[in-house]
N, CA, C and O atoms as a DFTB+ gen file, in Angstrom:
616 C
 N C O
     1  1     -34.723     -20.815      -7.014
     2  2     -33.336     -21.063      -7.355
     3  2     -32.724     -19.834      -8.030
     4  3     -31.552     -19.522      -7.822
     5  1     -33.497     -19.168      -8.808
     6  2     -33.014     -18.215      -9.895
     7  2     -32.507     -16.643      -8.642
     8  3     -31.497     -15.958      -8.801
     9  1     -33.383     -16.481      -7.684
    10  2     -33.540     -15.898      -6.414
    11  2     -31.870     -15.708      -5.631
    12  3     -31.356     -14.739      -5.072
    13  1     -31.369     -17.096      -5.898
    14  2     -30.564     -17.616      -4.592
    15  2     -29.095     -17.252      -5.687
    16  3     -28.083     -16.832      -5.125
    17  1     -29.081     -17.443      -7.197
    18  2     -28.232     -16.960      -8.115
    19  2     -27.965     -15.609      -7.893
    20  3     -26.852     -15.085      -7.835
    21  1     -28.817     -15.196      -7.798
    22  2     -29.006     -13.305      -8.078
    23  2     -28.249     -13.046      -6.833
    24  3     -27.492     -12.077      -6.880
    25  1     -28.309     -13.845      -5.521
    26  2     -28.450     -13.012      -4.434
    27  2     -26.473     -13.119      -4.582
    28  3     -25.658     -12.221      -4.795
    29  1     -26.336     -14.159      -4.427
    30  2     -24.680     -14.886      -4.690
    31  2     -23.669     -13.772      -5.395
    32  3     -22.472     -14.007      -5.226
    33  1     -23.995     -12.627      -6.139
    34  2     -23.088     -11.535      -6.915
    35  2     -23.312     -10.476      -6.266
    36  3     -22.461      -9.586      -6.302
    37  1     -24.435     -10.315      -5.558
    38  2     -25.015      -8.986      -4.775
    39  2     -24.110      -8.959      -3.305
    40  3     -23.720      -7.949      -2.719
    41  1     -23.934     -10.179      -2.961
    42  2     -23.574     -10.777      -1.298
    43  2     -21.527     -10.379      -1.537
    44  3     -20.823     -10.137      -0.557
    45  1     -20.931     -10.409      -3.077
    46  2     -19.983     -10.839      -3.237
    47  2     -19.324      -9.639      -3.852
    48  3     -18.095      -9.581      -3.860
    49  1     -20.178      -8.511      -4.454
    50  2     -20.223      -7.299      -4.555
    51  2     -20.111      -6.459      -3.293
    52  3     -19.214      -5.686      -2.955
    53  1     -20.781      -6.662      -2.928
    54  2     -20.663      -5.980      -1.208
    55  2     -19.696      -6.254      -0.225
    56  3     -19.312      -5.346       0.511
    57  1     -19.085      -7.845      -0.087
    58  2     -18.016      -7.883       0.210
    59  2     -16.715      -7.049      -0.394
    60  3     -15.735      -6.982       0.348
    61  1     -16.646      -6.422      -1.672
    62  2     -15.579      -5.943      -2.197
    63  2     -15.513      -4.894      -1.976
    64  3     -14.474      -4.318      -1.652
    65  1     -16.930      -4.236      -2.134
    66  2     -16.952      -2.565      -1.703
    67  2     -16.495      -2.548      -0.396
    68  3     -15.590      -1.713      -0.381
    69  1     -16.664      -3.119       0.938
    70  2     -16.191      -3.353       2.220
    71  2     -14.730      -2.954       2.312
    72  3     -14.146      -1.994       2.815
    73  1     -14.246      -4.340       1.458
    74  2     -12.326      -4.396       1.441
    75  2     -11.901      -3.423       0.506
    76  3     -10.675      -3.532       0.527
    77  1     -12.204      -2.513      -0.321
    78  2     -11.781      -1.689      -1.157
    79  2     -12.275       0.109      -0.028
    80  3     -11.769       1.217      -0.208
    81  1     -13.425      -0.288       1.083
    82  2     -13.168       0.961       1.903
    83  2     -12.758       1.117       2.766
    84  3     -12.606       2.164       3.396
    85  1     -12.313      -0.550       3.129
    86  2     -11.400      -0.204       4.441
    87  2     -10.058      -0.090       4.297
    88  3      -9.309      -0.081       5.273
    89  1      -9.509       0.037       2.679
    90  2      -8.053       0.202       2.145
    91  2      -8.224       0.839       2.042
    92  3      -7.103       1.227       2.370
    93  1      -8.942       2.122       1.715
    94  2      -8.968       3.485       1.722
    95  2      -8.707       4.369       2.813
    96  3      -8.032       5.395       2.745
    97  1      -9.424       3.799       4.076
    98  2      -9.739       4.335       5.209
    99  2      -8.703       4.376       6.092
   100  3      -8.548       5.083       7.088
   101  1      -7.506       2.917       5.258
   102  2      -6.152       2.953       6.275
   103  2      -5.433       4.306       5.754
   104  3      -4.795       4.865       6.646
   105  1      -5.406       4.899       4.592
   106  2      -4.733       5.975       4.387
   107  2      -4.804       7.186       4.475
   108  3      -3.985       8.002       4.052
   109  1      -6.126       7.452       5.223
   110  2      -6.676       8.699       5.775
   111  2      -6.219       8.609       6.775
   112  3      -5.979       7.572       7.393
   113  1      -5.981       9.979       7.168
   114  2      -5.864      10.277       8.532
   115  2      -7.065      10.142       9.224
   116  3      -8.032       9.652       8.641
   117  1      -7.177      10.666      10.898
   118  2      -8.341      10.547      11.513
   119  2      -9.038      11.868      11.495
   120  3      -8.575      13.008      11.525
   121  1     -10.176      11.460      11.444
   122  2     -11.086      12.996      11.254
   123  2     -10.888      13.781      12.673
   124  3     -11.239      13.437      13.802
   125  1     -10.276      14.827      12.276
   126  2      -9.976      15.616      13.594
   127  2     -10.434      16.101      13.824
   128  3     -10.859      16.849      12.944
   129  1     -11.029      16.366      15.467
   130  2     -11.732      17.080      15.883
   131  2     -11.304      18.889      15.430
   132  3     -10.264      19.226      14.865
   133  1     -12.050      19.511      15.722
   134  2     -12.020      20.648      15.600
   135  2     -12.602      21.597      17.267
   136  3     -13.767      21.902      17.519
   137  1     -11.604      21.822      17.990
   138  2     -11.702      22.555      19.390
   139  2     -11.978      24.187      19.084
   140  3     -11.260      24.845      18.331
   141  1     -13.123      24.714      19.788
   142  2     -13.657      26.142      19.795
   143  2     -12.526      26.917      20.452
   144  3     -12.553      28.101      20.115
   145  1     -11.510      26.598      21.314
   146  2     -10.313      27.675      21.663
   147  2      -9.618      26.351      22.720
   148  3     -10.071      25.263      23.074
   149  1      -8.497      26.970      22.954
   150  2      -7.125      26.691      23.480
   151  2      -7.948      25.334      25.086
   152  3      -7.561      24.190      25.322
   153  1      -9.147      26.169      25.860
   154  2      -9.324      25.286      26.959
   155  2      -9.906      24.253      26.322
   156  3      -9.187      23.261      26.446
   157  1     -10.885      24.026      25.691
   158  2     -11.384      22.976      24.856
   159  2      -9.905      22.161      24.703
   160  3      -9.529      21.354      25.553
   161  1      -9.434      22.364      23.970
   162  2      -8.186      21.451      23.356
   163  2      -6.962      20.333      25.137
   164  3      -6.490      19.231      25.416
   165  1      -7.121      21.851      25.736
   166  2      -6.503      21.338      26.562
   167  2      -7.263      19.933      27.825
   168  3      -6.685      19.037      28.440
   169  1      -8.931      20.380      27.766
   170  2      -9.453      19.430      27.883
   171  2      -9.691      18.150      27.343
   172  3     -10.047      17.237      28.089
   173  1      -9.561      18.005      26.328
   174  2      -9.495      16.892      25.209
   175  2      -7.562      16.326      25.705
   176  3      -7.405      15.112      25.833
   177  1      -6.861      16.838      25.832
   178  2      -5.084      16.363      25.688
   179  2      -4.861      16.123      26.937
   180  3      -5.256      16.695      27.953
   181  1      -3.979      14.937      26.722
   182  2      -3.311      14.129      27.925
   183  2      -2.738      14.856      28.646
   184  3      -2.777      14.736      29.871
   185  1      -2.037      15.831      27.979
   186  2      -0.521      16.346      28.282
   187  2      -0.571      17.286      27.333
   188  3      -0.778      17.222      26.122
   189  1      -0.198      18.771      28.567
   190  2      -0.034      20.030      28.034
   191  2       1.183      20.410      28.609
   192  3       1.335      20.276      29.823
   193  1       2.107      20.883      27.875
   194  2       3.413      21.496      28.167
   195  2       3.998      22.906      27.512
   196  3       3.911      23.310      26.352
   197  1       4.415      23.306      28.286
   198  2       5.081      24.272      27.352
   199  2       6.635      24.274      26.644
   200  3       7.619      24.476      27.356
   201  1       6.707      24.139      25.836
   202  2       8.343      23.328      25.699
   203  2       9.269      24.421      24.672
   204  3       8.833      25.411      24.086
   205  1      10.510      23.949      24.671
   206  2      11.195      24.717      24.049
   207  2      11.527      23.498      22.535
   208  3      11.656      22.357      22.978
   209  1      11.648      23.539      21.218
   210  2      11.371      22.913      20.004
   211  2      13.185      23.132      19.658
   212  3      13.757      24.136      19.235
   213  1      13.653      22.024      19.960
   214  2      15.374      21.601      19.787
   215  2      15.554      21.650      18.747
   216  3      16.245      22.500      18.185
   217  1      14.760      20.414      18.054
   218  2      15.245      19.815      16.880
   219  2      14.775      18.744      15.742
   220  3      14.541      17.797      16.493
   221  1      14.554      18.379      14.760
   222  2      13.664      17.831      14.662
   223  2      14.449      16.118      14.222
   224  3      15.245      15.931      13.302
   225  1      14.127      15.476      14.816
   226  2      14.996      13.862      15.151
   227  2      14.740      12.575      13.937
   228  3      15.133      11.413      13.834
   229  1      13.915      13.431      13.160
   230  2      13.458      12.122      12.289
   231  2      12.101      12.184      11.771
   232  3      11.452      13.215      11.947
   233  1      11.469      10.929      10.984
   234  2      10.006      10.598      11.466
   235  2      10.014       9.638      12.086
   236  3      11.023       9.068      12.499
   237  1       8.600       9.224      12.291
   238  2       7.963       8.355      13.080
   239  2       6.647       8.110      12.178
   240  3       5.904       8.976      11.715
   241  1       6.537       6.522      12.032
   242  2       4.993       6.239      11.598
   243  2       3.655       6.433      12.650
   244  3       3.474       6.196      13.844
   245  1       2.952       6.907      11.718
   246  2       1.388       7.400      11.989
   247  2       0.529       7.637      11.738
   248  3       0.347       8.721      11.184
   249  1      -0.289       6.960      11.934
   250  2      -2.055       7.372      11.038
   251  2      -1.186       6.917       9.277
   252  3      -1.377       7.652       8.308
   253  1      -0.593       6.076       9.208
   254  2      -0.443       5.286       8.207
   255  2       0.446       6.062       7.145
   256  3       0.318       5.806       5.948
   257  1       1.510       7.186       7.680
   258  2       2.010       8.067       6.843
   259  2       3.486       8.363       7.758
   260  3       3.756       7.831       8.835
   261  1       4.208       9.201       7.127
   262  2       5.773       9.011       7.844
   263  2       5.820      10.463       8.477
   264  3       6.524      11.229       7.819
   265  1       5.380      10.879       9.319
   266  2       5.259      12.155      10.340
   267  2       6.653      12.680      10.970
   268  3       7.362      11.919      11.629
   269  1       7.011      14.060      10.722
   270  2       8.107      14.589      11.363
   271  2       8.205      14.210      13.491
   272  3       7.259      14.437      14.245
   273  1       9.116      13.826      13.793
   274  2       9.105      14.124      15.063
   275  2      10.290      14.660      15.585
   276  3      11.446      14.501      15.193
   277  1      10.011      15.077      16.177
   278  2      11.090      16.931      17.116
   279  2      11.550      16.309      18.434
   280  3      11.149      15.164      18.644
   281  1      12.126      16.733      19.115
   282  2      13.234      16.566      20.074
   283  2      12.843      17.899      20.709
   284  3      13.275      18.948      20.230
   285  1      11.968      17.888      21.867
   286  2      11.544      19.158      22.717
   287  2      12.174      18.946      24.419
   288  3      12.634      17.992      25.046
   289  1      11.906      20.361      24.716
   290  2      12.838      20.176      25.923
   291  2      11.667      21.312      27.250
   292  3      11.601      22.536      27.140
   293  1      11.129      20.747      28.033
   294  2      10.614      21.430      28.872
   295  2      10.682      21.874      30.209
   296  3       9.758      22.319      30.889
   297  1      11.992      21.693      30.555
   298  2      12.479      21.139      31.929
   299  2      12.238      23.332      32.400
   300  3      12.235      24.426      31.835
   301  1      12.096      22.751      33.679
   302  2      11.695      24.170      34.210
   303  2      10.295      25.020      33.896
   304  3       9.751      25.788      34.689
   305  1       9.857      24.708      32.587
   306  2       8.699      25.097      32.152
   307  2       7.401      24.898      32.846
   308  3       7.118      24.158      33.788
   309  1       6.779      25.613      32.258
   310  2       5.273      25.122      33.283
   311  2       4.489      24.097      32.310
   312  3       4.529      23.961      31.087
   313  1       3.820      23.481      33.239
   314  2       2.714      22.268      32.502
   315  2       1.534      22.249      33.180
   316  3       1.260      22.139      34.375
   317  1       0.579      22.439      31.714
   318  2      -0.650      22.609      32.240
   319  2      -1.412      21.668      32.859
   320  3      -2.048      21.751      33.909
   321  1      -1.279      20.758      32.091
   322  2      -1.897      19.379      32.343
   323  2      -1.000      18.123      32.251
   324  3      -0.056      18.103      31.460
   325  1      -1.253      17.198      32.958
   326  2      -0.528      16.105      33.436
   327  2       1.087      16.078      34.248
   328  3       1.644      17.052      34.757
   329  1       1.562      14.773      34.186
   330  2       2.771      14.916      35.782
   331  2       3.675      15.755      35.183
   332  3       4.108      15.676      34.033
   333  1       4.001      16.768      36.243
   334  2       4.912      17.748      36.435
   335  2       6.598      17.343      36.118
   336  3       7.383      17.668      37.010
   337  1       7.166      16.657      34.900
   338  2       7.934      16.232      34.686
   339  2       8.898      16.911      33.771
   340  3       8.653      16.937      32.565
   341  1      10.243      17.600      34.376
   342  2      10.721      18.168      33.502
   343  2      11.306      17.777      32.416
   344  3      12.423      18.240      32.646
   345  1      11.429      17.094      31.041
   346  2      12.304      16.542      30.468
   347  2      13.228      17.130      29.243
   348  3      12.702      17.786      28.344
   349  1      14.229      16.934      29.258
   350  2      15.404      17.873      27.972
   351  2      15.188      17.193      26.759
   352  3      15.264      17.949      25.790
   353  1      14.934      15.973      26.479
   354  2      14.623      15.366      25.180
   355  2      13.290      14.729      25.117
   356  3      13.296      13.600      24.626
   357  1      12.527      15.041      25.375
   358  2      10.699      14.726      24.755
   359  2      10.785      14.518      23.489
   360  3      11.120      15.488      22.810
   361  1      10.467      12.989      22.677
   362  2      10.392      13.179      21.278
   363  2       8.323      13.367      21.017
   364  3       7.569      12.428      21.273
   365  1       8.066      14.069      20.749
   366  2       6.606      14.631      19.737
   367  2       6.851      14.633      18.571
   368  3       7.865      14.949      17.949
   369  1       5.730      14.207      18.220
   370  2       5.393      13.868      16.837
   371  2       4.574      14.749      16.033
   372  3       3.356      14.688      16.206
   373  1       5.078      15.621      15.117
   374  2       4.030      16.579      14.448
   375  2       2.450      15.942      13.623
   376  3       2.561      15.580      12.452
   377  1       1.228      15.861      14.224
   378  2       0.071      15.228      13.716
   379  2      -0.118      15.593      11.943
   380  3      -0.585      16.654      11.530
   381  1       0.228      14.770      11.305
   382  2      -0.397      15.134       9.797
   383  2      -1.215      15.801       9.213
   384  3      -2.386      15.575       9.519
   385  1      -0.921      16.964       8.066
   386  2      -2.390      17.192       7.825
   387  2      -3.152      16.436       7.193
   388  3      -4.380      16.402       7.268
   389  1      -2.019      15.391       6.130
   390  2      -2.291      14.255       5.196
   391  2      -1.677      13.211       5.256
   392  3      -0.458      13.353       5.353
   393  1      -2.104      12.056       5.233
   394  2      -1.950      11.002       5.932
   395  2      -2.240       9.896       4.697
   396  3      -2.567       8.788       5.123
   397  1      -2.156      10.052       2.889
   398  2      -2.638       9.482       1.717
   399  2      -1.199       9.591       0.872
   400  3      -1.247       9.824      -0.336
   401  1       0.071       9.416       1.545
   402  2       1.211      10.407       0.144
   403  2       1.137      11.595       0.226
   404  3       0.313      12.462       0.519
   405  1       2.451      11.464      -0.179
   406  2       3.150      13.349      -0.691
   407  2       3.459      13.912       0.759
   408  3       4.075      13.254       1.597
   409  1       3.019      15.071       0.955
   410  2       3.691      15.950       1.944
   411  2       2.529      15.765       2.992
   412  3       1.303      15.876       3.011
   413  1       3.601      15.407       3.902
   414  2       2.033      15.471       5.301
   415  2       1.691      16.463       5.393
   416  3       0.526      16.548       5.780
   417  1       2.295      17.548       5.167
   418  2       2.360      18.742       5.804
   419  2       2.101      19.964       4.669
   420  3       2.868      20.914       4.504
   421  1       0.978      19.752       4.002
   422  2       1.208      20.789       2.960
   423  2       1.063      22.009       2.896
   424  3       1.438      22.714       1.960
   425  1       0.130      22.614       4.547
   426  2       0.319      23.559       4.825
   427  2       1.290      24.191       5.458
   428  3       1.335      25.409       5.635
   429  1       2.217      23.264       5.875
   430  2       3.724      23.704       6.606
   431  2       3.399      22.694       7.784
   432  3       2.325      22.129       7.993
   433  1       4.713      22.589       8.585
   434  2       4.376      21.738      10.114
   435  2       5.052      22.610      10.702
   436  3       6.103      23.221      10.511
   437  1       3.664      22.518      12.013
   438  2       3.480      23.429      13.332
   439  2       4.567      23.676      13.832
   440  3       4.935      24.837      14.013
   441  1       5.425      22.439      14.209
   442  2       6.727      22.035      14.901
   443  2       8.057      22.534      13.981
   444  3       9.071      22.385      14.663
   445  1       8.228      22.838      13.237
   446  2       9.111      23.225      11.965
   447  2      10.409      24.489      12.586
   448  3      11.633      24.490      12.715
   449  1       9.510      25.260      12.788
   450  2      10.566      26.285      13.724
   451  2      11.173      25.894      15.616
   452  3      10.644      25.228      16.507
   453  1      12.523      26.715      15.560
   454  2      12.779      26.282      16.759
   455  2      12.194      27.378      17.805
   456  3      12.575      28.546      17.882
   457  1      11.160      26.742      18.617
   458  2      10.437      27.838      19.338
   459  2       9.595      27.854      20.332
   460  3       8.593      27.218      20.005
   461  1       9.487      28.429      21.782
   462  2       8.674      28.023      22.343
   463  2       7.782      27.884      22.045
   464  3       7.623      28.315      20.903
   465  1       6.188      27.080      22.841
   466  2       5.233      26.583      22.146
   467  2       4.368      26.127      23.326
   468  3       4.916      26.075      24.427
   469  1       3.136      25.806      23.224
   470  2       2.731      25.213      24.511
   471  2       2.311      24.010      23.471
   472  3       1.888      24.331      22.360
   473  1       2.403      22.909      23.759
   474  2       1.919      21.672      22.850
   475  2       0.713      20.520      23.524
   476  3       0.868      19.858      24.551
   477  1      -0.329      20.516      22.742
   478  2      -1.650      19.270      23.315
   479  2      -0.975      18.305      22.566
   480  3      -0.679      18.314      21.371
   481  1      -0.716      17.235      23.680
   482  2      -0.484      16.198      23.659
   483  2      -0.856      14.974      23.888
   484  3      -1.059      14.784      25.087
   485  1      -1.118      13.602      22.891
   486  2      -1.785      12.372      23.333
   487  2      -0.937      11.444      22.982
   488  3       0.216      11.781      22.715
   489  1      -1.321      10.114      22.909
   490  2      -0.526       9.081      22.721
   491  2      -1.425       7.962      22.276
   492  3      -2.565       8.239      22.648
   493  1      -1.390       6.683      21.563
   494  2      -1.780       5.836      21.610
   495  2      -2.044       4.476      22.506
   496  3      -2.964       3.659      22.519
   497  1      -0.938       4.596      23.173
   498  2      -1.012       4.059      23.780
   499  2       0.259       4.258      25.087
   500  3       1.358       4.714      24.768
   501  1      -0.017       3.898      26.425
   502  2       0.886       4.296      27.628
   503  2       2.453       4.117      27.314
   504  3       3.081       4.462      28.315
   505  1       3.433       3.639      26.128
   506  2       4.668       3.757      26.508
   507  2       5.211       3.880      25.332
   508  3       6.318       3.523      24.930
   509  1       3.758       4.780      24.449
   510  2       4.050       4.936      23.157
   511  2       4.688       6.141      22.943
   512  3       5.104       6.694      23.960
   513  1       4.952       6.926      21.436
   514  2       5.532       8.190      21.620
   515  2       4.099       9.507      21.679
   516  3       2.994       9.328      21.165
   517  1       4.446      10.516      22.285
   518  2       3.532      12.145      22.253
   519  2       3.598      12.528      20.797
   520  3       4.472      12.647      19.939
   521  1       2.081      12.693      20.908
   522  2       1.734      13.207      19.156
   523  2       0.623      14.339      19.703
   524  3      -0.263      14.188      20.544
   525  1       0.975      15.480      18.956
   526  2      -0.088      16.602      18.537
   527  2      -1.406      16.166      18.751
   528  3      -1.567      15.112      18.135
   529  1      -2.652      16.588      19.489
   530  2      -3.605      15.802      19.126
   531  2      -4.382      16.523      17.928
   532  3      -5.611      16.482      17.876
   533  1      -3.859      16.972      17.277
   534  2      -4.482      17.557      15.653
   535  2      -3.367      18.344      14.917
   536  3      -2.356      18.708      15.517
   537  1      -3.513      18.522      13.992
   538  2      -2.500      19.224      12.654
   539  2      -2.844      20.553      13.533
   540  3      -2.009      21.233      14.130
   541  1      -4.287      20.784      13.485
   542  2      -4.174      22.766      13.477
   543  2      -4.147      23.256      15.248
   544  3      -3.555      24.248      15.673
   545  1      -5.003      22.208      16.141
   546  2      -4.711      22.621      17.605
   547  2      -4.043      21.785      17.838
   548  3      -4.650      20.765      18.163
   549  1      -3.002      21.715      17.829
   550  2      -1.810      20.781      18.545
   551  2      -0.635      21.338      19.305
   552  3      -0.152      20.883      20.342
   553  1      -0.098      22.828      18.340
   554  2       0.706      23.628      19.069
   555  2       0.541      24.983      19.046
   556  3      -0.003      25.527      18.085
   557  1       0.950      25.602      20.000
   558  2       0.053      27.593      20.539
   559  2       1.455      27.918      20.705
   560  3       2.356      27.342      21.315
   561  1       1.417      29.168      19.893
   562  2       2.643      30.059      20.824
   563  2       2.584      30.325      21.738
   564  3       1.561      30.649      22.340
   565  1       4.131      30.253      22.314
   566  2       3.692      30.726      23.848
   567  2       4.098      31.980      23.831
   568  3       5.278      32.217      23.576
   569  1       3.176      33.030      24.105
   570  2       3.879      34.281      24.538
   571  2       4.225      34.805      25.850
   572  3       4.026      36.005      26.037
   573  1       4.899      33.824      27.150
   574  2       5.483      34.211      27.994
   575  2       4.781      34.130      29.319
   576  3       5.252      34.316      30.441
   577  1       3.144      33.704      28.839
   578  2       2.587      34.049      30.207
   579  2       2.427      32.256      30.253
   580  3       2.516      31.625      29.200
   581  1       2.213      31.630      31.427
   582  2       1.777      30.507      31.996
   583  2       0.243      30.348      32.048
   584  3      -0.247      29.417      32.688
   585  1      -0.395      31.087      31.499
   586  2      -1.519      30.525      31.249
   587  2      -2.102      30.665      29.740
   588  3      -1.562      31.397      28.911
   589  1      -3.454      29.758      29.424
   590  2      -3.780      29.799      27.833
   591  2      -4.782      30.992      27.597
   592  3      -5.642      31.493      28.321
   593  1      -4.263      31.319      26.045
   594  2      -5.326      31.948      25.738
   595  2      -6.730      32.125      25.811
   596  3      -7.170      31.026      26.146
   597  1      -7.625      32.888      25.682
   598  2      -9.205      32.919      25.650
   599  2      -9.110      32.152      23.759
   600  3      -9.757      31.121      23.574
   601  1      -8.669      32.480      23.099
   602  2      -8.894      32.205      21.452
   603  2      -7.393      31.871      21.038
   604  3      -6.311      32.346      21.383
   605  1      -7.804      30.760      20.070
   606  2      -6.738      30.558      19.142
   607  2      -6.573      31.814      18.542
   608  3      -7.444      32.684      18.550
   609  1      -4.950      31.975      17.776
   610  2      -4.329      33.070      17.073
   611  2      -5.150      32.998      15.598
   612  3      -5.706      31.940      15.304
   613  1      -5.201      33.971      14.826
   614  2      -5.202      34.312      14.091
   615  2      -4.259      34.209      12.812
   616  3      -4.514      34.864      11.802
């Protein structure tokens, strides 16, 4: 009996640590991968474009935090990966670096300047909005040529 007492605070303890880490875990962002250069990344992303960066339209919720999203325009541009679709208002979503309060973006966001860019792109789901698929490989300058770098910039 004394056995079955003991076990009853241990069983009820552990339930709390559970619900106290999965409230934690909603306010993290997702552990982001980390891609060795530009083809890696583009293999990993739905959707690679090269776009021109309009404007930035607002946020948008994500990964449990209030994320800038931009108003991009790629029409005529080349696309690396996925349907060949030109569009003048693409809304993307700049991926967080922090996703817990305060500034998502405390190292600055990628998307911030108005500028060409080639952008890896995913989604959650099919008719959801285009998000960065990471804070640091999400967007590449484009310097003019239609194809990607051997190495991320420096």
């Amino acid at each position: 009996m004394k056995a079955r007492l003991l076990l009853v605070p241990i069983l009820l303890g552990g339930l709390m640590a559970c619900s106290s880490a999965s409230d934690a875990a909603g306010d993290a962002c997702p552990e982001w991968p980390v891609y060795a250069d530009p083809q890696e990344a583009l293999e990993a992303a739905d959707y690679v474009i090269t776009a021109d960066i309009t404007k930035r339209v607002g946020n948008e919720a994500i990964f449990g935090t209030e994320a800038h999203a931009y108003s991009v325009s790629n029409k005529g541009l080349p696309v690396l990966k996925g349907e060949d679709v030109g569009h003048t208002d693409l809304k993307v979503i700049s991926a967080p670096q922090k996703c817990s309060g305060g500034d998502p973006y405390p190292d600055g966001d990628p998307l911030r300047e108005g500028r060409r860019v080639i952008l890896f792109l995913t989604r959650e789901d099919p008719e959801g909005p285009w998000h960065t698929i990471t804070p640091d490989h999400g967007v590449l300058p484009a310097d003019g040529g239609s194809s990607l770098p051997d190495r991320w910039p420096s």
